[in-house]
C-alpha positions as CSV (number, residue, x, y, z in Angstrom):
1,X,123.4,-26.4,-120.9
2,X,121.9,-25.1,-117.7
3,X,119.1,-24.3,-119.0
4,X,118.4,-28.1,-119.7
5,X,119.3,-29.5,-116.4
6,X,117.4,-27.0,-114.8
7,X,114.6,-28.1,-116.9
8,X,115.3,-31.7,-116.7
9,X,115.0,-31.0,-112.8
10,X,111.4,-29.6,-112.8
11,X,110.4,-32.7,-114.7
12,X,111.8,-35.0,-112.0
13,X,110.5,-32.9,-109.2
14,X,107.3,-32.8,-111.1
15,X,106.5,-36.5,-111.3
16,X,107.6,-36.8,-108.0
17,X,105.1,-34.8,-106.6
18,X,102.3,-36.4,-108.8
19,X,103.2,-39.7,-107.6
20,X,102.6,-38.4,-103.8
21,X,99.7,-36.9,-104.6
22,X,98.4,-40.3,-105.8
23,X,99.6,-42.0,-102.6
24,X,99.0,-39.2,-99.7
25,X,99.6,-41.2,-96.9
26,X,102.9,-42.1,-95.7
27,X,104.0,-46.0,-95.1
28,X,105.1,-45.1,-91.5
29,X,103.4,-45.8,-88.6
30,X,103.9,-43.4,-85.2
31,X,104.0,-44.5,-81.7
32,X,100.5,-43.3,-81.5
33,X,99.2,-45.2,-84.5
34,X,100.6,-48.8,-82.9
35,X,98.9,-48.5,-79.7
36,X,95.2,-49.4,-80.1
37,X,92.4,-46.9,-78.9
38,X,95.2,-44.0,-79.4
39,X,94.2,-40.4,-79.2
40,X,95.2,-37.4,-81.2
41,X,94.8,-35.0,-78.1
42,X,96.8,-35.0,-74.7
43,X,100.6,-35.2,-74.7
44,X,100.7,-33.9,-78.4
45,X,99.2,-31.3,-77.8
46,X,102.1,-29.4,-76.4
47,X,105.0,-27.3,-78.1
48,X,108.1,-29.4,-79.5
49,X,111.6,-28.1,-79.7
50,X,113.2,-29.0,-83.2
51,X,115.2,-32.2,-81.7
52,X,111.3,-33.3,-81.0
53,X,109.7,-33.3,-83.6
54,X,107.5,-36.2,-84.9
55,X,107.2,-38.7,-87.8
56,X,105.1,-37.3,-89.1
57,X,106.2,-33.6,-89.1
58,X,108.1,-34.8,-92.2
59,X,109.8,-31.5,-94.5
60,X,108.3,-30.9,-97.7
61,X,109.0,-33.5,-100.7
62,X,111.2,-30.6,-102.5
63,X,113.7,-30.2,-100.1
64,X,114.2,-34.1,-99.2
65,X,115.4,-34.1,-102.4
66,X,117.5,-31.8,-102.3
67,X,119.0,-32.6,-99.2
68,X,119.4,-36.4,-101.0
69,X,120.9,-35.0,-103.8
70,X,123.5,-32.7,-102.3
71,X,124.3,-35.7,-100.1
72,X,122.5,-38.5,-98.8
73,X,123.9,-39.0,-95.7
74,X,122.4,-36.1,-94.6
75,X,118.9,-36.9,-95.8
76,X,116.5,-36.9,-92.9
77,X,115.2,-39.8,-90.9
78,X,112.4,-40.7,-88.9
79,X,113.0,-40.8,-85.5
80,X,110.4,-43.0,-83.9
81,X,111.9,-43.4,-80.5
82,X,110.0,-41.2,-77.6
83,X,112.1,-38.2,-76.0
84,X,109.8,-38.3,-73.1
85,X,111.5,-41.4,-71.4
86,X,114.0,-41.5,-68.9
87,X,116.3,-44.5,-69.7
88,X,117.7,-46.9,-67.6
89,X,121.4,-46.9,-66.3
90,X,123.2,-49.2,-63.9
91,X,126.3,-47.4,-61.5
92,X,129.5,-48.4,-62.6
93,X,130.5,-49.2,-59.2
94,X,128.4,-51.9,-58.8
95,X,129.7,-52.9,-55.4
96,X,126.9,-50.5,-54.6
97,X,123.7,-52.4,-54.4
98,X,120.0,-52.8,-53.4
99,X,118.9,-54.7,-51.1
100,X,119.4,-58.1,-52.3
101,X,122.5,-57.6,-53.7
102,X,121.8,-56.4,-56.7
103,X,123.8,-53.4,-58.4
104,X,121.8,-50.1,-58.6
105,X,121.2,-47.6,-60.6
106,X,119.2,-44.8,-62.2
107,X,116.7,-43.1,-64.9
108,X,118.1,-40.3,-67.3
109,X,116.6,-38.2,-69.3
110,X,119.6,-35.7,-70.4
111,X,118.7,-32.1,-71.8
112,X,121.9,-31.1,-74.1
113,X,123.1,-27.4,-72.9
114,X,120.2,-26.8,-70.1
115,X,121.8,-25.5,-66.8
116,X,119.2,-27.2,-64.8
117,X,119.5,-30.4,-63.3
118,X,116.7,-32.5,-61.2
119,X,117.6,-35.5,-59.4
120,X,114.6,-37.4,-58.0
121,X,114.8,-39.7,-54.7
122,X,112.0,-42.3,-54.7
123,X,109.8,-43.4,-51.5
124,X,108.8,-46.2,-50.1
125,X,108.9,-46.4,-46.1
126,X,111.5,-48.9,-45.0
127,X,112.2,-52.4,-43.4
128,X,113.8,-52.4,-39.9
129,X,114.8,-55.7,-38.9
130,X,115.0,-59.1,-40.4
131,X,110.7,-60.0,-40.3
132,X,109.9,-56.2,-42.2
133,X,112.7,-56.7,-44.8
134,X,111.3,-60.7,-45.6
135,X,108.1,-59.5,-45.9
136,X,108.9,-56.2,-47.8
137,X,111.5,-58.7,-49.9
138,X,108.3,-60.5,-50.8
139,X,105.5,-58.1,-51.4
140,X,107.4,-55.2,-53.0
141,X,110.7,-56.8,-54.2
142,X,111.1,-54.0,-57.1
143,X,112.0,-51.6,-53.4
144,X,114.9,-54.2,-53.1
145,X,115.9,-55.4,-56.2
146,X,117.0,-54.0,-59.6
147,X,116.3,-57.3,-61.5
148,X,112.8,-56.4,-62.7
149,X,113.7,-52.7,-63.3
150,X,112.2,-51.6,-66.9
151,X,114.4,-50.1,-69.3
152,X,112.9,-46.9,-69.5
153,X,110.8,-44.6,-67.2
154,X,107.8,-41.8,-68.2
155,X,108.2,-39.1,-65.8
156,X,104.9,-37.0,-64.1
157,X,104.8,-33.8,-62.7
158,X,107.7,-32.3,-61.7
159,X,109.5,-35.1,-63.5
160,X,107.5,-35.1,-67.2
161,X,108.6,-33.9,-70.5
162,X,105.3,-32.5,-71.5
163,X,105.2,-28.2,-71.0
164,X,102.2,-28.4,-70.1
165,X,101.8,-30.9,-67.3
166,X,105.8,-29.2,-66.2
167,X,105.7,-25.4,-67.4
168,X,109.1,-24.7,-65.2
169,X,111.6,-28.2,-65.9
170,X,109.8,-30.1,-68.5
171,X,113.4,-29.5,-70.2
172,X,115.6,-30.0,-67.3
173,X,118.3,-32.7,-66.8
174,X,116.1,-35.2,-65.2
175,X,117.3,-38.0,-63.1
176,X,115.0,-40.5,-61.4
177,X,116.8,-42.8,-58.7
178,X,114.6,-45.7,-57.5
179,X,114.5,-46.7,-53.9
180,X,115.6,-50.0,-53.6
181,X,117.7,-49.5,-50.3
182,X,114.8,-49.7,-47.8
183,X,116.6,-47.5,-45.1
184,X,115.0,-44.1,-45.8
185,X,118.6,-43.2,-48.1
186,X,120.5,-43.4,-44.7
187,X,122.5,-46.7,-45.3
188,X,125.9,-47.4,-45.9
189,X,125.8,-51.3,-45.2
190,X,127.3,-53.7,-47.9
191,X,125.6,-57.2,-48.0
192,X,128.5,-58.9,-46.6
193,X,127.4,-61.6,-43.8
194,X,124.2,-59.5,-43.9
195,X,120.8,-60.5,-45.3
196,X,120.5,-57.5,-47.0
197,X,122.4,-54.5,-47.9
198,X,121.6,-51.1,-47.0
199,X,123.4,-48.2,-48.7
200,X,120.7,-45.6,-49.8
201,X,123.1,-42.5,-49.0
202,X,126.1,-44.5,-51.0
203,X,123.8,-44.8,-54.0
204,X,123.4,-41.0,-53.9
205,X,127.1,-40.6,-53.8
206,X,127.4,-42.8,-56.9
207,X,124.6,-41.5,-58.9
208,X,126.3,-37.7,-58.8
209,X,129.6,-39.3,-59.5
210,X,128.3,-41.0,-62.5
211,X,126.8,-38.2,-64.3
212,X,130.1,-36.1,-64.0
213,X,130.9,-37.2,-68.1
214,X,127.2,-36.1,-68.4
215,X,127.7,-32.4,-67.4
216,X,126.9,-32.4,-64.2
217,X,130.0,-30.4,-63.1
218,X,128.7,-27.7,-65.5
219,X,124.9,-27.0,-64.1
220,X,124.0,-24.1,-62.5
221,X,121.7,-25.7,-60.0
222,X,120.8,-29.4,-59.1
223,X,117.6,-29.7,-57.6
224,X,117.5,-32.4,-55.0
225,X,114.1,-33.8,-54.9
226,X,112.0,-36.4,-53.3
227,X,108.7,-37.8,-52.1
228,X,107.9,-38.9,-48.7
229,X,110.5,-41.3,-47.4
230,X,112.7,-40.5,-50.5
231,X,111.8,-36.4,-49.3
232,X,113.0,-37.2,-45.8
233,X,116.5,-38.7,-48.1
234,X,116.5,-35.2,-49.5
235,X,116.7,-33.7,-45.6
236,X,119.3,-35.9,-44.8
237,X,121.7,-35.7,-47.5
238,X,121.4,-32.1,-49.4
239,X,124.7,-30.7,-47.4
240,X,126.4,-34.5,-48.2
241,X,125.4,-33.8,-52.1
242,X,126.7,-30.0,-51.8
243,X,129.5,-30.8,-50.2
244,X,130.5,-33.7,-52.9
245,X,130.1,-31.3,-55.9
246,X,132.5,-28.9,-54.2
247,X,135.3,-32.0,-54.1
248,X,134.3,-32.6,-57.7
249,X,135.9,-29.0,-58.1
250,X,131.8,-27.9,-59.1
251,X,131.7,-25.2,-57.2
252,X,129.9,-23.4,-59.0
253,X,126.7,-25.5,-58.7
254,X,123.9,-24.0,-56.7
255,X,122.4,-27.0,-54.9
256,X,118.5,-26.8,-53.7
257,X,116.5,-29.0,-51.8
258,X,113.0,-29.8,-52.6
259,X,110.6,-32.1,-49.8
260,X,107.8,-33.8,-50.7
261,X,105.6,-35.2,-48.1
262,X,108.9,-35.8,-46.3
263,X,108.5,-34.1,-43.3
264,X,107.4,-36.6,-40.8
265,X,106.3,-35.9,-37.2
266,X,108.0,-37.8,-34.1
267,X,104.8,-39.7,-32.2
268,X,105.1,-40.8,-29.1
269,X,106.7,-44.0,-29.0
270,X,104.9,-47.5,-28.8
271,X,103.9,-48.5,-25.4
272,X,105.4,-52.0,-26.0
273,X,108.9,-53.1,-24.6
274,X,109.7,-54.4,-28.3
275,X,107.4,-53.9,-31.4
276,X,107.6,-56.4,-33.8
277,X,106.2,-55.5,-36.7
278,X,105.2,-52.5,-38.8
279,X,101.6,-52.4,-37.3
280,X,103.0,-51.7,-33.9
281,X,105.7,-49.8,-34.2
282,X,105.8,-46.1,-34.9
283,X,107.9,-44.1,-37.2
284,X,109.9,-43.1,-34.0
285,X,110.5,-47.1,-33.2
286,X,111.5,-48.0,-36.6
287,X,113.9,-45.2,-37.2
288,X,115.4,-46.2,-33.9
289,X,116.0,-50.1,-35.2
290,X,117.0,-49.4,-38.6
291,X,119.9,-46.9,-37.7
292,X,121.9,-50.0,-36.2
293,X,121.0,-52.6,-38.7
294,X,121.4,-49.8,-42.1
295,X,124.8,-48.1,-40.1
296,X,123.2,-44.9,-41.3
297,X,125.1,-41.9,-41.4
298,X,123.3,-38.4,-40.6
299,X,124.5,-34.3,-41.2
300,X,127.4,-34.2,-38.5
301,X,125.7,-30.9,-37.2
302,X,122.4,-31.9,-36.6
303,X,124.0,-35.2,-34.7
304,X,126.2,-32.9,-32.5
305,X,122.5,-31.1,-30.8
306,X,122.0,-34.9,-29.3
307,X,123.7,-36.9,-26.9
308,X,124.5,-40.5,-28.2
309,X,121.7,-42.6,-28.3
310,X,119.2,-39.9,-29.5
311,X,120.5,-39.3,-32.9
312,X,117.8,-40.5,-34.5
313,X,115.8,-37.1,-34.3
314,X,118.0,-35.8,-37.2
315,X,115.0,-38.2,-39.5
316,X,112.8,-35.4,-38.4
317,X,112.3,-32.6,-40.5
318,X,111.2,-30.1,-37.8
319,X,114.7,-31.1,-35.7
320,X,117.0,-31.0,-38.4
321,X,115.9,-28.3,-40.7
322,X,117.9,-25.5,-39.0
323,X,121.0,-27.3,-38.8
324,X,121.0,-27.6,-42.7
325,X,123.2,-25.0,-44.9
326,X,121.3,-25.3,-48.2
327,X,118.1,-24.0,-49.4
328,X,114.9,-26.0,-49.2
329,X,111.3,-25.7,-50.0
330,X,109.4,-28.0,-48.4
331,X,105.9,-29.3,-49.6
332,X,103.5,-30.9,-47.2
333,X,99.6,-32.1,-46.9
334,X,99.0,-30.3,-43.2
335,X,97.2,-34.2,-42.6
336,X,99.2,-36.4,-44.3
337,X,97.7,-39.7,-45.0
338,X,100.5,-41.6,-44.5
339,X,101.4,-39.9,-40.9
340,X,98.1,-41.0,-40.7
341,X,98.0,-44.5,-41.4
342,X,101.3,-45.2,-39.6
343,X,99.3,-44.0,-36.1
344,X,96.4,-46.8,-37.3
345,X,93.9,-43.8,-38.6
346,X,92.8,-44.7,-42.3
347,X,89.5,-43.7,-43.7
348,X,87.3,-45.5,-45.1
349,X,88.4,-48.3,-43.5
350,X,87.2,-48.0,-39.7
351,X,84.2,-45.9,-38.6
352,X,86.3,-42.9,-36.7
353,X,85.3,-41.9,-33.1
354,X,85.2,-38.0,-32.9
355,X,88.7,-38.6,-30.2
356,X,90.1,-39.6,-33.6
357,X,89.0,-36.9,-36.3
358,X,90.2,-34.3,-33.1
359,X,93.6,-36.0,-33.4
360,X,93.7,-36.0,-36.9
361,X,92.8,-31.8,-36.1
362,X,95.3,-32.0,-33.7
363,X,98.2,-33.1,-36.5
364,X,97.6,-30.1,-38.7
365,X,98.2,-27.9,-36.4
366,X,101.1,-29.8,-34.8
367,X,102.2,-29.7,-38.5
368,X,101.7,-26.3,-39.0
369,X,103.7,-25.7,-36.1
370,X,106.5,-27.3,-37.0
371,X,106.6,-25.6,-40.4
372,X,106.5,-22.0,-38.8
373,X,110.1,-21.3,-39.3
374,X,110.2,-22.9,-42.8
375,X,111.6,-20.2,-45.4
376,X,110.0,-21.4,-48.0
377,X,106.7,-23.9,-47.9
378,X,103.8,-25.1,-49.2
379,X,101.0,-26.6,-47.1
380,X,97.7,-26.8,-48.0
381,X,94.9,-28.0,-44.8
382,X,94.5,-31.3,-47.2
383,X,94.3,-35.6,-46.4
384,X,96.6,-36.6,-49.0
385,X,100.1,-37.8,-49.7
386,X,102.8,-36.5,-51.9
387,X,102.3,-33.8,-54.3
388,X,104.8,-33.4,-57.1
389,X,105.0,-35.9,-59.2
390,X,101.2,-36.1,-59.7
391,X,100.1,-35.4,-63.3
392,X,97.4,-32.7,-61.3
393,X,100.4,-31.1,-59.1
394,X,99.4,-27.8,-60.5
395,X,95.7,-28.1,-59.5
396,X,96.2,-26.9,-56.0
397,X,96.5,-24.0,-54.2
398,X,97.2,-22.5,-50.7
399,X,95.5,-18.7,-50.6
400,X,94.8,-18.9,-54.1
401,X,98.9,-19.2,-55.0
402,X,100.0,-22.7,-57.0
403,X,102.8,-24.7,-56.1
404,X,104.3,-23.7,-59.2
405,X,103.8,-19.8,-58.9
406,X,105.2,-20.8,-55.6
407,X,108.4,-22.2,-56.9
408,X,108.7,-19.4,-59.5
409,X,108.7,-17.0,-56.6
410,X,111.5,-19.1,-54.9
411,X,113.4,-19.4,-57.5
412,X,113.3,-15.7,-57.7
413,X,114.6,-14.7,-54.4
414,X,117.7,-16.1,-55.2
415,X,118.6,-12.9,-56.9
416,X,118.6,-11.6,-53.9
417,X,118.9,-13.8,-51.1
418,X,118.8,-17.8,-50.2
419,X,117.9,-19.7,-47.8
420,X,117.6,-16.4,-44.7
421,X,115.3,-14.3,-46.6
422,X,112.0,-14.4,-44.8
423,X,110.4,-11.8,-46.1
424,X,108.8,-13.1,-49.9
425,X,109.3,-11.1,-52.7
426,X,106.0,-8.6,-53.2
427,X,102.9,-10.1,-54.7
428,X,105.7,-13.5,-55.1
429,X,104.8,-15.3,-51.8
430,X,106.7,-18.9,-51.1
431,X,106.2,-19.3,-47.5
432,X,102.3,-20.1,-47.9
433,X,100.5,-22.7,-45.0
434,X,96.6,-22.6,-44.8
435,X,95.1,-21.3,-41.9
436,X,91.9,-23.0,-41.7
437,X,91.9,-25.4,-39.7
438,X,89.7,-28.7,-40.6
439,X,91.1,-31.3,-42.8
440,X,89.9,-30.9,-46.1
441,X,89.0,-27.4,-45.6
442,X,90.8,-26.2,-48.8
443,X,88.4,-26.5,-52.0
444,X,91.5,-27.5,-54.4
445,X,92.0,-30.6,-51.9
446,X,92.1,-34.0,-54.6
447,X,89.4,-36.5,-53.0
448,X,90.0,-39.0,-50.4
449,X,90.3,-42.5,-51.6
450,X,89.9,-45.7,-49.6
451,X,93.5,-48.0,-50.4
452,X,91.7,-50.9,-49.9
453,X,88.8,-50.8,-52.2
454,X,90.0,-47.6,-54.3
455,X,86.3,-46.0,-53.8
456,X,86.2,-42.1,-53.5
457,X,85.4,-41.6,-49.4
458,X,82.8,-38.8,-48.4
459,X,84.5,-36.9,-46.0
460,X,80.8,-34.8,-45.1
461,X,79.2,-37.8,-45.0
462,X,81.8,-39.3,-42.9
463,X,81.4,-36.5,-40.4
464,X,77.9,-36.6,-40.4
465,X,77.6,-40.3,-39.7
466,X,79.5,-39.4,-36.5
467,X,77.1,-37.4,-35.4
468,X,79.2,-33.8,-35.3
469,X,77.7,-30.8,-34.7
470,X,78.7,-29.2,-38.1
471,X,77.0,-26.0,-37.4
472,X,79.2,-25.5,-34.9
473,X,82.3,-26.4,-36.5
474,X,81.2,-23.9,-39.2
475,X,81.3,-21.5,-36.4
476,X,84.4,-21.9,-35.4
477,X,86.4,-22.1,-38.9
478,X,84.3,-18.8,-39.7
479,X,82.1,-20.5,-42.7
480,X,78.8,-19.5,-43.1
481,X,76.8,-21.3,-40.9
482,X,74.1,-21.6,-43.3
483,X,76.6,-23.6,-45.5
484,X,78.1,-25.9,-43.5
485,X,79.1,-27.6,-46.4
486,X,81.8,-24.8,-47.5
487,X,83.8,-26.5,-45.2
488,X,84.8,-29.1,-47.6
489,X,85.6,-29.6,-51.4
490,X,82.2,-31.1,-53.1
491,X,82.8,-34.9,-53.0
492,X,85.8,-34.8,-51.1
């Protein structure tokens, strides 16, 4: 008798496979067959754990059947839906809002049994009295406001799923928090008789209390990250964040600090009594405003070196970075555009005098200065802003060492040390600042790009419009003088 069913079997797996033969191609259609123009390279190019596998990667015929006839609840499906996304979740307190009053929230992209949490602040500047929040309310409402939110988020850099673009977390616990408290994640002002609310550093408090049921409690480190204002968020509330895990009875979590293009410089103030608007005021000024209007609350430490009245120099990286208990590594363009741009100095934009290109000298090495006694840093001589959550962040390199060799060396000295050891690891360097001293003197720098037309600027061409001596300067950054040129990234 078993011979015959066995038989009878062969026949039916026989036609079955005929009948594919005669139709080869599936009736499913992938993500990447719907969207017009797609490409078969790229993001599928990289290596898929088994939860990831495509469509397409369907089992062979034999065993579907199989699995269907042993039981067909566990046949398998196609799963069509993209793991790369981060979706979209609103805090359950929702007395905790934006701006506008509208309840905030976060992206997760969760990694079942990984260790390894990132949670990502969001920039943006801020608004610093009732004329920069109207206008900001206006121009940029998605910095304010949750109601346009999209469900999901792709994540780059640091923050993507792809192993290729994200060798070290591309499978990490990844949480993306978008800035929609305009007060640089300071804030702990509820709407109320207010025009706007103001509770960045509440929304932080929320987010880690929401992903408790998520397995926060259980990580080994959280990473918190950021990009320029949302890196300066990370300064100010990395010890708050460590300090709230340890209530939550996570003591075991290793909290890290990771700043992005957060580490502003305190200007001179404006010579004005009163500025009024962002064009005249300086970082210094509007930090100064906004502490009243957001009531923002800074490290207790750091607010203790300065009488009242002067606590606003905890928002600066270079003032409060010693005061802070947890590890950071801080990543910073030695000529940041945006430090840049909020001192009136944009290229492409104005024809620069030579006073100004020896200012924007004068930065870097103001910059690289203040990063001296940073344990752990990466600061290549470049005009740019932010770093890590470009698709490219693995591109550049400060004495021919990548950001992400960088990190991996970091990461390492934890075996032995944290956040005192100065010394790096052999042939694993982490503290790493360029020493030459011209912008765009590193060849990895990414090109210079006018924001109001988006045209790649020239910055040899720009120099030699001015009329400097680049001979000279060639001299003095020991180049070749016969290649003045090596100064600068071809194009750049």
């Amino acid at each position: 008798m078993k011979f015959w069913e066995a038989l009878l079997l062969l026949f039916f797996l026989s036609e079955v496979l005929s009948q594919n033969k005669r139709n080869p191609k599936p009736n499913v259609r992938t993500p990447a067959q719907n969207r017009k123009g797609a490409s078969s390279s790229g993001e599928a190019g990289r290596s898929l754990s088994a939860e990831e596998v495509p469509p397409v990667a369907l089992p062979p015929v034999e065993n579907v059947l199989v699995s269907q006839l042993r039981s067909p609840s566990q046949a398998p499906h196609p799963v069509l839906k993209s793991v790369d996304d981060m979706k979209l979740c609103f805090l359950r307190n929702t007395s905790v809002t934006c701006n506008d009053g509208t309840t905030a929230g976060y992206y997760l992209r969760e990694a079942k049994g990984n260790k390894f949490w990132i949670i990502f602040l969001e920039g943006g500047w801020c608004c610093y009295n009732r004329e920069t929040c109207d206008a900001r309310y206006k121009n940029i409402r998605r910095l304010m406001s949750s109601s346009e939110w999209p469900q999901t988020k792709r994540g780059t850099g640091i923050l993507s799923a792809h192993l290729d673009e994200n060798p070290h977390w591309w499978n990490a616990n990844t949480v993306f928090v978008p800035y929609c408290s305009s007060d640089v994640w300071s804030g702990t002002q509820p709407k109320g008789r207010h025009e706007y609310a103001f509770m960045g550093s509440l929304i932080i408090r929320e987010v880690i209390k929401d992903l408790v049921p998520k397995g926060i409690k259980q990580a080994k480190v959280v990473m918190l990250a950021g990009t320029s204002a949302g890196g300066t968020g990370v300064l100010l509330n990395i010890d708050r964040v460590a300090a709230l895990l340890e209530e939550l009875e996570a003591e075991a979590v290793q909290v890290r600090g990771l700043v992005d293009s957060g580490w502003f410089l305190d200007v001179k103030p404006s010579r004005q009594a009163d500025c009024v608007d962002a064009t005249s005021c300086t970082p210094t000024d509007a930090i100064k405003k906004g502490l009243r209007l957001w009531n923002a609350i800074l490290p207790e430490k750091c607010k203790q070196q300065f009488k009242k009245g002067d606590e606003w120099h905890c928002f600066f990286g270079h003032k409060l970075y010693s005061s802070l208990r947890s590890p950071l590594f801080v990543v910073q363009w030695l000529f940041d555009e945006e430090q840049l741009r909020i001192e009136n100095i944009q290229l492409g934009i104005q024809t620069l005098m030579e006073n100004q290109w020896n200012h924007i000298r004068n930065l870097g090495r103001e910059m690289k200065n203040s990063l001296r006694d940073v344990a752990a840093v990466f600061a290549p001589a470049c005009l740019s802003h932010t770093l890590i959550t470009k698709s490219n962040w693995m591109d550049f390199q400060v004495k021919s060492v990548s950001l992400p060799r960088a990190l991996h060396c970091w990461e390492r000295s934890f075996q032995e040390s944290a956040k005192t050891l100065k010394t790096p690891l052999r042939s694993c360097p982490f503290h790493l600042i360029d020493s030459c001293q011209w912008p765009h003197c590193n060849p990895t720098c990414p090109a210079v790009h006018d924001h109001t037309t988006g045209q790649e600027v020239n910055v040899k061409q720009t120099l030699l419009r001015m009329g400097l001596d680049l001979q000279k300067k060639a001299q003095e950054l020991k180049v070749d003088p016969g290649n003045p040129m090596g100064m600068f990234r071809n194009g750049g």
